[in-house]
N, C-alpha and C positions, 0 to 999 in steps of 0.2 A: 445543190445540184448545178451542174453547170449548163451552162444554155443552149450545147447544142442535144443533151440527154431528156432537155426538158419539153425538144417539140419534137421528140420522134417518139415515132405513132408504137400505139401498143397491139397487141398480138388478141386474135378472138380469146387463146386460152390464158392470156396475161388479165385480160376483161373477166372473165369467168370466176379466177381466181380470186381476184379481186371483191366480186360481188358475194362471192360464197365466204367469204373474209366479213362485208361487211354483213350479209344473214346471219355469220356468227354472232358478231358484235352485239347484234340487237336479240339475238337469244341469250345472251350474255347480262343485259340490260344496261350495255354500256349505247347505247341507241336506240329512240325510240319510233315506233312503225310509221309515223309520221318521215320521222328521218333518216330512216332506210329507206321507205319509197323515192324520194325528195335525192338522197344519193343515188341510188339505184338507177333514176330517169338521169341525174347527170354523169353519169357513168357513160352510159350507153350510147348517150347521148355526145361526148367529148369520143378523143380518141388519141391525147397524147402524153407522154408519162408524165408530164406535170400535172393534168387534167387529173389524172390517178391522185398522186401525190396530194393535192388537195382534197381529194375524198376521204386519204386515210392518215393524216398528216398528226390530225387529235388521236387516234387510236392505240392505245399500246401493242408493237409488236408490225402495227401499218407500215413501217419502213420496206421491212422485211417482205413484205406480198408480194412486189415485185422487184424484180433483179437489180435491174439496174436503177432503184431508189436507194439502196444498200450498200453500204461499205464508202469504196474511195467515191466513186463514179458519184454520189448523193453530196459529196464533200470536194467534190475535187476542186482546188486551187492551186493555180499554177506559182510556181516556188520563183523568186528572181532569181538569177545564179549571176554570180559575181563576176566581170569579165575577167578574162585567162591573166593575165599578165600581172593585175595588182597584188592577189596574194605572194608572189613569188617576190614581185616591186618590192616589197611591207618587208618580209621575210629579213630580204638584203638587207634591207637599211638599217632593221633591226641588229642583226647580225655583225653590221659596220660598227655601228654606235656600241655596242657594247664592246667591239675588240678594239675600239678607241679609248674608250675607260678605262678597261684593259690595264690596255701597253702604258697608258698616260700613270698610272702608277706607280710607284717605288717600287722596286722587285723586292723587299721584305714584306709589304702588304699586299702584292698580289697574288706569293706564295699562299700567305694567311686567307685570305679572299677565295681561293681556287680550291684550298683546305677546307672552307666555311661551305662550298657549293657542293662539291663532291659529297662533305660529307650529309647534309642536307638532300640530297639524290639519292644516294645511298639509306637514307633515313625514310624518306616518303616509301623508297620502292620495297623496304621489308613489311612498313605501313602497311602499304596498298594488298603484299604477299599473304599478310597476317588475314588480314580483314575479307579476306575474299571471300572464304569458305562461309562466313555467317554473313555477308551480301546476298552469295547463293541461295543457302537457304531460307534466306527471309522473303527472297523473290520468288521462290517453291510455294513456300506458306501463305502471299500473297496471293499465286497464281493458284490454288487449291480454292483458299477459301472464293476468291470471285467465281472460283467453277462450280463450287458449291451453293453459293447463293444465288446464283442465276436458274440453279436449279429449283428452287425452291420459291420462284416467284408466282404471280397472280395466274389465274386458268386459261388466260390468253396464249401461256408458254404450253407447247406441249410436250411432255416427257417422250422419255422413250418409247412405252408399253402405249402409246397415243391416248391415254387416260386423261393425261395432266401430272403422271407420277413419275416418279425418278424410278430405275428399278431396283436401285439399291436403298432407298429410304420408305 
């Protein structure tokens, strides 16, 4: 979480949520009345989403309680980005060097060389043409089953029909 998500103040029904989150827990016996009370007084008692986060941080599913402990905003790290001009810099020189190799050849071996590349290009790109359709579908099958077994976890998740049941299983 990054540090400016971490001292801003939580909301009464963010708090509420929260609490009824962790009365779950301890009807769950993932908490014991001792330490639901003991949360519950620093709960109420704090007032900012890190304060939260530390309440429900052990909890399966605790991320999730509140908004912005979830997703990017609980992870955010800012990415370096490379100044503007060096990839392009790189690019060139690359680009040089190579058409210096090149030309510095015999033109009987750089036909052959140019013959060797092309046809190499041409060889990855039917690769690449071939292989897609079972990328696709492995990335279907991968994305199925993680959709299936997240359904099918502990009673902290709750299904659709708000049981804890998926409604198709």
């Amino acid at each position: 979480m990054n540090a400016r998500a971490a001292t801003m103040r939580t909301s009464d029904a963010e708090r509420q949520r929260v609490a009824d989150f962790l009365r779950d827990a301890c009807a769950d016996g993932r908490l014991t009345a001792d330490e639901l009370e003991h949360r519950l007084d620093r709960l109420f008692a704090g007032g900012t989403v890190g304060d939260v986060e530390r309440l429900v941080w052990d909890l399966p599913g605790g991320h999730a309680v509140v908004p912005r402990l979830s997703g990017a905003a609980r992870h955010a790290v800012p990415v370096p980005r490379p100044a503007p001009g060096r990839p392009l810099a790189l690019g060139l020189l690359c680009l040089g060097a190579a058409a210096l190799i090149f030309f510095s050849l015999p033109p009987a071996l750089a036909v052959v060389s140019m013959a060797i590349l092309i046809a190499t290009v041409v060889a990855l790109a039917a690769i690449a043409v071939a292989l897609a359709p079972a990328g696709l579908l492995l990335f279907g099958i991968g994305w199925l089953v993680s959709r299936l077994w997240r359904g099918r976890l502990g009673p902290h998740v709750r299904g659709w029909d708000g049981r804890g049941r998926h409604p198709f299983f």
